[in-house]
C-alpha positions in Angstrom: 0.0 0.0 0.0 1.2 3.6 -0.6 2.3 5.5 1.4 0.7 9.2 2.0 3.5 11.6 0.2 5.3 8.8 -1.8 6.5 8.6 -4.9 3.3 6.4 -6.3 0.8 9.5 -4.8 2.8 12.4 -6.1 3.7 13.7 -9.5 1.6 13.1 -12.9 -0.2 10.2 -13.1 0.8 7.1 -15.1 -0.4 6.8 -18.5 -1.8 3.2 -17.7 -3.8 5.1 -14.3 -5.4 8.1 -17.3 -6.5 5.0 -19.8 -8.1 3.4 -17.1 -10.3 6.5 -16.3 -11.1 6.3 -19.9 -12.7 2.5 -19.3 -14.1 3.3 -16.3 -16.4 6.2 -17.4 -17.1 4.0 -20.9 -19.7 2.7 -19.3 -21.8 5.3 -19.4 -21.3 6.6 -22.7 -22.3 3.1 -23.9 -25.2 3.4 -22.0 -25.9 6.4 -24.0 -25.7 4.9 -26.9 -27.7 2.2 -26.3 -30.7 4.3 -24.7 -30.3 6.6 -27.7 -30.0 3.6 -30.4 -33.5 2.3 -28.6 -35.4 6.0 -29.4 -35.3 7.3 -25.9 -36.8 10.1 -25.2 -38.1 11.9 -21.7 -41.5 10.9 -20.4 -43.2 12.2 -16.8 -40.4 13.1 -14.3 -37.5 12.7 -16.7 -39.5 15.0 -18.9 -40.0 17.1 -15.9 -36.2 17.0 -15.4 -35.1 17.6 -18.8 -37.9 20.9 -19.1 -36.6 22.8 -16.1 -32.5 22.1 -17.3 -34.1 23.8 -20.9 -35.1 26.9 -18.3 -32.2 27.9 -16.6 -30.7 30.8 -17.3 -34.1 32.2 -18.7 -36.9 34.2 -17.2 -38.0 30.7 -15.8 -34.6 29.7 -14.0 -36.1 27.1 -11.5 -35.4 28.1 -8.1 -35.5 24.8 -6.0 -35.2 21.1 -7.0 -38.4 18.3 -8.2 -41.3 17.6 -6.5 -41.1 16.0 -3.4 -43.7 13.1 -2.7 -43.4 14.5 1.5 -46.9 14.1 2.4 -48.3 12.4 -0.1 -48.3 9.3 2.3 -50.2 10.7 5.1 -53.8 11.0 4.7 -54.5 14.8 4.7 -52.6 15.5 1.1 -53.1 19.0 1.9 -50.1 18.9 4.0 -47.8 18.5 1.1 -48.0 22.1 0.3 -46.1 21.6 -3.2 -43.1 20.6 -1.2 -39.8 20.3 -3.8 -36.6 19.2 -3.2 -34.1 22.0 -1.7 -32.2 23.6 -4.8 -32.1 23.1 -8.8 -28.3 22.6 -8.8 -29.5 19.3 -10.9 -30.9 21.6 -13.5 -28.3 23.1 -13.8 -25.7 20.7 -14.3 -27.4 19.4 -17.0 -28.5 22.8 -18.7 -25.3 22.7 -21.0 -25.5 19.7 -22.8 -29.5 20.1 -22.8 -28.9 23.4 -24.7 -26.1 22.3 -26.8 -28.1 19.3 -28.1 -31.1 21.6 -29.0 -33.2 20.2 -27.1 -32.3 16.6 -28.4 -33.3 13.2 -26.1 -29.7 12.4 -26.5 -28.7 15.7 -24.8 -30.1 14.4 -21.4 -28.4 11.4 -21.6 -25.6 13.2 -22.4 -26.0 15.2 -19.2 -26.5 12.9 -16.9 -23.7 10.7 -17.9 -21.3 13.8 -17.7 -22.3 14.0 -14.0 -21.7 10.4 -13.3 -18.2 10.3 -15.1 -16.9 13.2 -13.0 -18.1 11.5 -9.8 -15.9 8.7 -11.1 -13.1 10.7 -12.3 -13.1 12.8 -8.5 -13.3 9.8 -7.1 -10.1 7.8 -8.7 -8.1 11.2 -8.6 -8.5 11.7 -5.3 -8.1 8.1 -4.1 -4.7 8.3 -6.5 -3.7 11.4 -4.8 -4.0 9.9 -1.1 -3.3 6.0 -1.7 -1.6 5.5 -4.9 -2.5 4.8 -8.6 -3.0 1.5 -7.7 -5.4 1.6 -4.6 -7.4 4.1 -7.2 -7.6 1.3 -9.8 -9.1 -1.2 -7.6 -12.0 1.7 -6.2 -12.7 2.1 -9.6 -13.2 -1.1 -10.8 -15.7 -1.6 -7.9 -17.6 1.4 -8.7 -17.8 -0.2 -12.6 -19.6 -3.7 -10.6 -21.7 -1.0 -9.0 -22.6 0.4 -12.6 -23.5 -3.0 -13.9 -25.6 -3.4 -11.1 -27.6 -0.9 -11.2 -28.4 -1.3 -15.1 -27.7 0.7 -18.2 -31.3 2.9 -18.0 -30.9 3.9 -14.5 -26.9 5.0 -14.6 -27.8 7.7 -17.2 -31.7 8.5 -15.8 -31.8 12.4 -15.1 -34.0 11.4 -12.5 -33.1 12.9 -9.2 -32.8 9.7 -7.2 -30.8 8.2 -9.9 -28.4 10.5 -10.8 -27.3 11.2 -7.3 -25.8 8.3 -6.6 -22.4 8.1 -7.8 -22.2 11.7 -6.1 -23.0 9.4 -3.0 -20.1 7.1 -2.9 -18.0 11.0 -4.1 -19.4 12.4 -1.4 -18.0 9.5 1.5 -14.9 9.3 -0.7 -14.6 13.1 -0.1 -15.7 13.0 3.7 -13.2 10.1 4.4 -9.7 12.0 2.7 -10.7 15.3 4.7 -11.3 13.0 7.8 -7.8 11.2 7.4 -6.1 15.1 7.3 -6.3 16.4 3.6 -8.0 19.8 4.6 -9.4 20.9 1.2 -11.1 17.8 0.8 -13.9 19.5 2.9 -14.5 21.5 -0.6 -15.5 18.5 -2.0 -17.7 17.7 0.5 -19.5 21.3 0.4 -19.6 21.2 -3.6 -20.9 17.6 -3.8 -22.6 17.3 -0.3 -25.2 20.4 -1.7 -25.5 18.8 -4.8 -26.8 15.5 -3.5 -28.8 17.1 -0.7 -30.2 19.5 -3.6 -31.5 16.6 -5.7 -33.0 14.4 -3.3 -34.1 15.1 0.6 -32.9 11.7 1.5 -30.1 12.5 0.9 -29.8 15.4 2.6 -28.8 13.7 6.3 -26.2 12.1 4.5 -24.8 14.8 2.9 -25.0 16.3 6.9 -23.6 13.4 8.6 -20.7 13.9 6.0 -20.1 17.8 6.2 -19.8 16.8 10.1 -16.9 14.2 9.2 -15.2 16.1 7.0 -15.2 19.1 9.7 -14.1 16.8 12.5 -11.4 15.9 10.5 -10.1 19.2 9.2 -10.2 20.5 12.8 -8.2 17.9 14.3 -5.5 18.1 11.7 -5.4 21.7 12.5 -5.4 20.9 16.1 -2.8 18.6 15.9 -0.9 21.2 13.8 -0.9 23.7 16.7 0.3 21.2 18.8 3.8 20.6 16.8 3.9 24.0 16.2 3.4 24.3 12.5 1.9 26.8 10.3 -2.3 26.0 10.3 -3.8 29.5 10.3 -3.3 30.5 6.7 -4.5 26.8 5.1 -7.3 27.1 8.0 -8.6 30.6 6.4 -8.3 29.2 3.1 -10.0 25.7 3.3 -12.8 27.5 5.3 -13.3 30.6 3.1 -13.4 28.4 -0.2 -16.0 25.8 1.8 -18.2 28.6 2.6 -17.8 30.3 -0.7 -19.0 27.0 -2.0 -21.5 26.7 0.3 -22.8 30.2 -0.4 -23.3 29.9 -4.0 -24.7 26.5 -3.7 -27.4 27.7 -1.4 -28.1 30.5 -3.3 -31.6 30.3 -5.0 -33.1 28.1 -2.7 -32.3 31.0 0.0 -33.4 33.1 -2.6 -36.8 31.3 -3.1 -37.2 31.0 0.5 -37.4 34.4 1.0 -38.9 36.1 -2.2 -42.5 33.5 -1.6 -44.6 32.9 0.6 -44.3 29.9 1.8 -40.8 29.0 0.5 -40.0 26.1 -0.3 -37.6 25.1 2.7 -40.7 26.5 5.0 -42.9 24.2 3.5 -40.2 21.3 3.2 -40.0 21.2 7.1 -43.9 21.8 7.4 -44.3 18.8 5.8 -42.0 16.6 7.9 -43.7 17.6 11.0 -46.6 16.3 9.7 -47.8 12.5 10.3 -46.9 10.1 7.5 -48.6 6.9 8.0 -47.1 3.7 9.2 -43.3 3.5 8.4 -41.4 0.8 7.2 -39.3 0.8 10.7 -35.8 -0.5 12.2 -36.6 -3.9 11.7 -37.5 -3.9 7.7 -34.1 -1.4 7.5 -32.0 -4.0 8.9 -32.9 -6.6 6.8 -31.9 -3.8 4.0 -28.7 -3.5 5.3 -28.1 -7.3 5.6 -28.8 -7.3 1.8 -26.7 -3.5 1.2 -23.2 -5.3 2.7 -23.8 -9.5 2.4 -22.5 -11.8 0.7 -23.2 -10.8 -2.1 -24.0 -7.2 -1.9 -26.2 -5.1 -3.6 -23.9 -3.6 -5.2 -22.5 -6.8 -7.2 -26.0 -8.0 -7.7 -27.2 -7.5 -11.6 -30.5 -4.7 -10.7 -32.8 -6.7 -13.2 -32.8 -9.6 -11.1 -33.8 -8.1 -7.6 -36.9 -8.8 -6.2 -38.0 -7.8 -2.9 -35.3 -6.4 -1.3 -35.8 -7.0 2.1 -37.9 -10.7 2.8 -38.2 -11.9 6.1 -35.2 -12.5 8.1 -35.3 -16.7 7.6 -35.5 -16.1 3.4 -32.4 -13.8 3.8 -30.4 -17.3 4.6 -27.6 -17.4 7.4 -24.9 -16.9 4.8 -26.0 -13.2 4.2 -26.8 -12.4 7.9 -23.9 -13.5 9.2 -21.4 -12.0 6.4 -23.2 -8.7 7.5 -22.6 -9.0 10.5 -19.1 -10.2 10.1 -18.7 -6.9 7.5 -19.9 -4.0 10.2 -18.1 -6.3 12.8 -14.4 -5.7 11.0 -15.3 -2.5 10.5 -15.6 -1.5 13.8 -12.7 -3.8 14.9 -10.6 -1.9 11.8 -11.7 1.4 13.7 -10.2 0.5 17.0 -6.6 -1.4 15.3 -6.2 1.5 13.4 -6.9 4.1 15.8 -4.5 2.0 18.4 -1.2 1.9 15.9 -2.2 5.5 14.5 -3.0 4.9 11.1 -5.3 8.0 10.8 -6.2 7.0 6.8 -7.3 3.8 7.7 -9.4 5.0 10.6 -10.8 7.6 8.9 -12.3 4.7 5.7 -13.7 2.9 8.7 -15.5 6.0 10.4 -16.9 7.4 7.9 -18.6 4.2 6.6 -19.4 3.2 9.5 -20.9 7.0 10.0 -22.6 6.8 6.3 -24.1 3.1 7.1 -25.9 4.2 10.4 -27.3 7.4 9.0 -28.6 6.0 6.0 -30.2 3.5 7.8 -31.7 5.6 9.9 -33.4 7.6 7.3 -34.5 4.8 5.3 -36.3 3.4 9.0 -38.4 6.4 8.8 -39.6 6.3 5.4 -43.1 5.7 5.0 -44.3 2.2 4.6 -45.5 0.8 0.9 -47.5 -2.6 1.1 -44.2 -4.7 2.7 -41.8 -2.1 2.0 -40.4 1.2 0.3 -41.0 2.0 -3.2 -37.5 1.3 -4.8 -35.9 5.0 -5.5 -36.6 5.8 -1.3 -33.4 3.4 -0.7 -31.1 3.3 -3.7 -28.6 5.8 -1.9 -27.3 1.7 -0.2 -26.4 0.8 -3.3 -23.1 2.9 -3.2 -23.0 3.3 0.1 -22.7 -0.4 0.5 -19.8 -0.3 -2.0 -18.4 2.3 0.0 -18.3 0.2 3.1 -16.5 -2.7 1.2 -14.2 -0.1 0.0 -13.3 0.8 3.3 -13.2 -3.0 5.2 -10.4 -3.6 1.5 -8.7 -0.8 2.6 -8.5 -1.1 6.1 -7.2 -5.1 5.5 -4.8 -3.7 2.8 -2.8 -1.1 5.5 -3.2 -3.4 8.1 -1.4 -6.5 6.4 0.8 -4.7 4.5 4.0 -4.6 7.2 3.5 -8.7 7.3 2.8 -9.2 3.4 6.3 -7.0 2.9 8.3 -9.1 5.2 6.6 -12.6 3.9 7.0 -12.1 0.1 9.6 -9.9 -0.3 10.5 -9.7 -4.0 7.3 -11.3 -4.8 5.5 -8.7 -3.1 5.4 -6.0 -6.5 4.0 -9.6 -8.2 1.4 -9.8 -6.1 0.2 -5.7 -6.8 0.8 -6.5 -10.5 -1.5 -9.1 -10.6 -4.1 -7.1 -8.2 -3.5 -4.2 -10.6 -4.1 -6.8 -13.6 -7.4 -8.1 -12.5 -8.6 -4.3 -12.2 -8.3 -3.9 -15.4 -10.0 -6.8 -16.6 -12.9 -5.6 -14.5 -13.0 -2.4 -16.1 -12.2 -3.9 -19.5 -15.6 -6.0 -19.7 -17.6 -3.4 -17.8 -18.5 -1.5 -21.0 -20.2 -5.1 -22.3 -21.6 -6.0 -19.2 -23.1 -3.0 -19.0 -24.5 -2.8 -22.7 -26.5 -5.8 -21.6 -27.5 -5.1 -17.8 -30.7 -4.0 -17.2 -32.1 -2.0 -14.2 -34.1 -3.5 -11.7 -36.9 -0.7 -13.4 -36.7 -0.9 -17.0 -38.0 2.4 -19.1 -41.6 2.7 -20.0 -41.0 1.9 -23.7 -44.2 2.0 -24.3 -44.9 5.5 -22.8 -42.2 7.3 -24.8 -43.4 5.4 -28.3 -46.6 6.8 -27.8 -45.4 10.2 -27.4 -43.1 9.9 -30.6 -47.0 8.7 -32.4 -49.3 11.6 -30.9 -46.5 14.2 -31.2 -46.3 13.2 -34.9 -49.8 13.4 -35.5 -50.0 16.7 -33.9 -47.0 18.7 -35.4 -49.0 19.6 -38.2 -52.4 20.6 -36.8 -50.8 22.8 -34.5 -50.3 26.5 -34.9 -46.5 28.2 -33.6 -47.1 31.1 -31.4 -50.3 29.7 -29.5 -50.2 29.2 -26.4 -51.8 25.3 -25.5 -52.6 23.5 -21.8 -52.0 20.3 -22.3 -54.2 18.4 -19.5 -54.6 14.7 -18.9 -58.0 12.3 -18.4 -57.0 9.1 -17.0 -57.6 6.8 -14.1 -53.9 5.3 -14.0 -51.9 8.8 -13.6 -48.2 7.2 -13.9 -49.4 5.7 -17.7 -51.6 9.5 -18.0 -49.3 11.5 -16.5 -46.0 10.2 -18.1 -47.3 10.4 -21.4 -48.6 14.0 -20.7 -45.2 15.1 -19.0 -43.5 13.4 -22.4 -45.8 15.2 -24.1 -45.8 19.2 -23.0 -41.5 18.5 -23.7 -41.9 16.7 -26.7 -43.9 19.4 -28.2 -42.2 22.1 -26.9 -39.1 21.1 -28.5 -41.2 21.5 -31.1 -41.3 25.1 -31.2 -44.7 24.9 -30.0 -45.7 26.5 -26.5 -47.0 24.3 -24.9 -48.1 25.0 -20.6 -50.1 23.4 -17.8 -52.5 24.0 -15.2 -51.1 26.6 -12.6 -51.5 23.7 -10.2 -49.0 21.4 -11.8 -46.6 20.0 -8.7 -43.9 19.8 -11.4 -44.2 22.9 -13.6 -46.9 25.2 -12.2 -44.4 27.3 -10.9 -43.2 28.3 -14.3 -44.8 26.9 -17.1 -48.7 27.9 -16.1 -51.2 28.0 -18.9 -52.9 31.9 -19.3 -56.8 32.2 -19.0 -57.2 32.3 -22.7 -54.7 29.0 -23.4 -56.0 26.4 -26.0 -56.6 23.1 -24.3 -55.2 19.7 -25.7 -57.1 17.4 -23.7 -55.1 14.0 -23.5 -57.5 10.8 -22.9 -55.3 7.7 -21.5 -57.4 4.8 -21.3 -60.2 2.8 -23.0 -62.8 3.8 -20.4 -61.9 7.4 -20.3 -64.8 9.9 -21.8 -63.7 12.2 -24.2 -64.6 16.0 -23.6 -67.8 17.7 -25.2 -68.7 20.5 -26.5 -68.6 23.6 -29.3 -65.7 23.3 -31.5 -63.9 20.1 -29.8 -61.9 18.5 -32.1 -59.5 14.8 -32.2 -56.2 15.7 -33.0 -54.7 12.5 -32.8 -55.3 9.0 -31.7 -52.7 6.3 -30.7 -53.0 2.8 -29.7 -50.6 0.5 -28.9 -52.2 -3.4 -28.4 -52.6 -5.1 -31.1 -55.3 -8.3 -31.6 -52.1 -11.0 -30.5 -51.7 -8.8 -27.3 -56.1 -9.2 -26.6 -55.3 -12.8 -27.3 -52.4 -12.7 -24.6 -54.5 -11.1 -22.0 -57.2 -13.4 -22.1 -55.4 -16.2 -21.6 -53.5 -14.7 -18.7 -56.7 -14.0 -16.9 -57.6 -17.5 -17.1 -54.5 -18.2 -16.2 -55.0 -16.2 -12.8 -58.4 -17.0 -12.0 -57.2 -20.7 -11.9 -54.7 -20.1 -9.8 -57.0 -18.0 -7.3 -59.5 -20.6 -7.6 -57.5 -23.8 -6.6 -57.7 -24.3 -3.0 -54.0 -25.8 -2.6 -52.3 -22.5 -3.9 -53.7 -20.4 -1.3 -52.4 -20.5 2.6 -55.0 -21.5 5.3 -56.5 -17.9 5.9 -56.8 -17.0 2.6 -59.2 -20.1 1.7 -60.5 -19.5 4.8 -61.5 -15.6 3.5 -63.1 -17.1 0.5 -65.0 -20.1 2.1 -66.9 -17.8 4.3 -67.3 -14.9 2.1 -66.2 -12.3 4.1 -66.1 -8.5 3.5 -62.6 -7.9 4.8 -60.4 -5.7 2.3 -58.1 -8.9 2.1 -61.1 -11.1 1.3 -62.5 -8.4 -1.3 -59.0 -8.8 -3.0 -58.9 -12.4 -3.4 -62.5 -12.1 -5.3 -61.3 -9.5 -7.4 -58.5 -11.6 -8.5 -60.7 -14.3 -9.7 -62.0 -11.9 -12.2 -59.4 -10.1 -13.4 -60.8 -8.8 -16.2 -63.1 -6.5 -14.2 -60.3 -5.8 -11.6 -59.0 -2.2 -12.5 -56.3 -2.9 -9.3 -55.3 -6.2 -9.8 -51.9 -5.1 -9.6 -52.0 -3.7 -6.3 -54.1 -6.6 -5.3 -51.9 -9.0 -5.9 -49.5 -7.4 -4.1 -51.6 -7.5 -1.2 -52.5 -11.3 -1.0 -48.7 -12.0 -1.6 -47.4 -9.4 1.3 -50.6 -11.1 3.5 -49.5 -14.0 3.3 -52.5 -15.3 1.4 -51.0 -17.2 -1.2 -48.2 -20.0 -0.7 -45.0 -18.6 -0.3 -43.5 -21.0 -2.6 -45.8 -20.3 -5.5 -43.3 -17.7 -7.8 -45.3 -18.8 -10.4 -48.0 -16.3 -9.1 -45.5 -13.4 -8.5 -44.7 -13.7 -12.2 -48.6 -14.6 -13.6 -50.0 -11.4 -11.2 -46.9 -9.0 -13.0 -48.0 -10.7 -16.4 -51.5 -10.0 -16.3 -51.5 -6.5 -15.3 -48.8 -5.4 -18.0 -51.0 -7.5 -20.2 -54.1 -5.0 -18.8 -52.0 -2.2 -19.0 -51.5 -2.5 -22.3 -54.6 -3.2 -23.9 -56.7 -1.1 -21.4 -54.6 1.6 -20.7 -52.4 2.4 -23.7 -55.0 4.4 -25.8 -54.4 8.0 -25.8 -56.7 10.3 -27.7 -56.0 13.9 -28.0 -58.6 16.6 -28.1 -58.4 20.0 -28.8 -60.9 22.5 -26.9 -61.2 25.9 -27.6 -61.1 28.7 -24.8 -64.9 29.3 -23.4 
């Protein structure tokens, strides 16, 4: 292992160490391609995202970050109040290549994977510039099994949750190297820390927790400084004037926001913590998270696609995983003590601060409100690299604390040893690029949505007139199918050229895209069973569907399919064919019923959730898992993929 001021952490880097950047961010530039070869485009919050980068700089500069779902969980939605994430520092990082691409899909992409590659690059540069070249090579090519992992859709989503989370493992990396006595390392943490608490207030503690470490550790290297009698004040004034600075400007327009309305958006962020939010998911569900975060075999090396529930009961988790956790957070804290004992503040520092990272996201996941048996997905992804960052740490702390032995024991063979670890690194980050063109997330793109965007934008472009102003609303009774295609819709037109608004009372864009009172309304009807709007001078602009006769075939079968599963005794647990037997009314009862017709079940998704996380069909029965997702796509697509687009004039 490198030492701190050696020759392997000083100087320019290798030209081996700068082509292995190259392959680490390649990743994500193949990702691009591939989402871009595909037809991406944005639809709902991606649209969202990619309309508010297209406004800064203009009369419409966002002031604070997305919508924030705070709220929404508890029963009086009031409360929300329009909360949004703190500050639009995602916007505008991805303003440039929005702009530069003219408003192109591929521009987003673009964006977002600019984001992620300079988390990476930081990352390996700053590693390099504490550890060695080599120590850097082997972080990056576990942050390149933490990009297959999570998928090729989600590594280059603008999506706030998404994109954040490189910054994540950036943000620890820059925590730990200000904690282990590199004083402007507590830049990075201000610069990155308010751009991960700006996109996504669960991250926000985090990006806390880690300001606090970084500060600890600049003030006891100063500390100790004063001690031995060296020079501190003039690096002191510096570090803290530049972290500041950077805090300042970061901070900027949400402050600004917060005092030019009334009630701005951090007043209304904070109201709407204080208020209840239901049931949460609890201590216990976040510790079987965690089990699954560090265990053999983390998240983090787990191919996305292939996740199910993330956190089952303790007994499906299987000893092997428990106790490997255990065994994990156990090291660490041993690592904490051994390193603080022979003074080996870098070592120390990796182990505090994931141990500091672990125990703060955890408890902010605990207190997350609960969603059937768990959290929706995008609520927890922030352990993905923190659990990455925690095996970093345990590698590193075993690496500096064997190192004295390995030197005396292999001698000469020692520099094989690091050429072969150096060697395996870069076949890591050599197939990454493949794996990664093939890996999808655990929450593949809504095809489906953005194809029939591309259709009804078509179809309107020339019925259209430049230089009217249009409200594009939405009729629907499944809003993430409506509302995507809507979202898609007000960005795919405006690129356009058309001007295109919404309702003042748009979460997302009500702020600053709000229709005027004399707007033109282009009424959006998702859904066979949704009525189309009446009245003088309404008119069908364009119609799109998307099931063909082979998919009506599909479904049909599929809800035979189910109903014969719901209907034979032996695939059901002892309460739930006790629910059917004696016809009761309970909710779980209703649902079982429901499911034995699906074809008049507008919620058979959610209620097959509910008999599975009730316990009221046999746990060993996958088979329904897959026929319940199977049948409601199947629904989805037939039922709800019709869009019809009217235009109504002003009254």
């Amino acid at each position: 292992m490198a030492r701190a001021g050696s020759s392997e952490t000083d100087g320019r880097p290798p030209a081996w160490f700068l082509a292995m950047l190259v392959l680490a961010v390649a990743p994500l530039f193949v990702a691009v391609g591939t989402q871009a070869h595909r037809g991406w485009r944005p639809v709902s919050d991606d649209a969202d995202v990619a309309i508010l980068a297209h406004d800064v700089l203009s009369s419409r500069t966002p002031l604070v970050g997305m919508p924030s779902t705070i709220g929404h969980d508890a029963a009086d939605l009031a409360g929300n109040e329009h909360a949004h994430h703190p500050g639009p520092m995602l916007f505008w990082t991805l303003a440039v290549p929005e702009r530069v691409a003219r408003s192109s899909p591929v521009g987003i992409l673009v964006g977002a994977a600019l984001v992620n590659a300079a988390a990476l690059v930081v990352v390996g540069w700053v590693v390099a510039r504490l550890l060695g070249w080599r120590a850097a090579a082997g972080t990056l090519a576990l942050l390149s099994v933490l990009l297959w992992a999570l998928g090729r859709q989600w590594i280059v989503d603008p999506l706030n949750p998404y994109i954040a989370l490189l910054s994540v493992f950036a943000l620890c990396t820059f925590a730990g190297v200000a904690a282990a006595g590199r004083p402007r390392a507590l830049v990075g943490v201000a610069i990155v820390g308010s751009f991960v608490a700006q996109a996504h207030l669960l991250y926000a503690p985090l990006a806390a927790a880690m300001l606090m470490v970084g500060v600890a550790g600049v003030a006891l290297t100063f500390r100790s400084h004063a001690r031995r009698g060296l020079a501190w004040r003039r690096e002191a004034l510096i570090t803290s004037g530049i972290s500041l600075a950077a805090l300042a400007v970061a901070w900027a327009l949400p402050l600004y926001d917060q005092f030019a309305h009334s009630p701005g958006n951090l007043s209304a962020v904070a109201r709407s913590f204080g208020r209840q939010h239901g049931r949460l998911v609890g201590l216990d569900w976040t510790l079987r998270l965690d089990v699954q975060a560090i265990g053999v075999p983390p998240l983090f090396a787990r191919q996305g696609a292939g996740i199910g529930a993330i956190s089952r009961t303790w007994s499906s988790l299987g000893p092997l995983r428990v106790i490997s956790a255990l065994a994990v957070v156990g090291a660490l804290v041993v690592s904490l003590a051994c390193a603080v004992r022979r003074r080996d503040r870098i070592a120390a520092a990796a182990a505090a601060t994931a141990l500091v990272a672990l125990t703060t996201a955890t408890a902010v996941v605990s207190r997350v409100p609960v969603y059937f048996d768990g959290a929706p997905l995008y609520r927890i992804l922030q352990m993905w690299p923190i659990g990455c960052f925690v095996w970093c740490a345990l590698a590193l702390n075993g690496v500096r604390a064997l190192a004295p032995r390995a030197e005396r024991h292999l001698g000469a063979r020692l520099s094989a040893v690091r050429g072969a670890a150096v060697a395996a690194a870069v076949g890591v980050l050599a197939i990454a690029p493949v794996a990664v063109a093939f890996a999808d997330s655990a929450r593949p793109d809504d095809t489906r949505a953005e194809d029939a965007v591309g259709r009804l934008a078509a179809q309107l472009q020339p019925r259209l007139a430049r230089g009217v102003p249009y409200q594009l609303d939405v009729r629907t009774d499944q809003f993430f199918i409506g509302g995507a295609v809507q979202a898609g819709l007000v960005r795919e037109l405006a690129r356009r050229g058309f001007d295109t608004r919404v309702d003042p009372s748009d979460e997302y864009l009500g702020r600053s895209h709000a229709a005027p009172p004399d707007a033109v309304h282009l009424v959006v009807c998702a859904g066979r069973q949704i009525k189309a709007p009446v009245g003088p001078g309404v008119t069908q602009l364009a119609h799109v569907v998307l099931a063909s006769t082979d998919h009506v075939d599909h479904m049909r079968r599929l809800d035979t399919e189910l109903h014969d599963f719901i209907a034979a005794p032996d695939n059901l647990t002892p309460p739930g064919r006790t629910l059917l037997e004696r016809a009761s009314s309970a909710p779980d009862a209703l649902a079982l019923r429901r499911l034995l017709d699906p074809a008049n079940d507008p919620q058979r998704a959610n209620d097959g959730l509910v008999v599975i996380a009730h316990d009221l069909v046999r746990a060993d029965h996958h088979h329904f898992e897959h026929l319940r997702a199977a049948d409601a796509d199947a629904h989805a697509l037939v039922d709800e993929y019709v869009f019809t687009v009217y235009l109504v004039p002003p009254p």
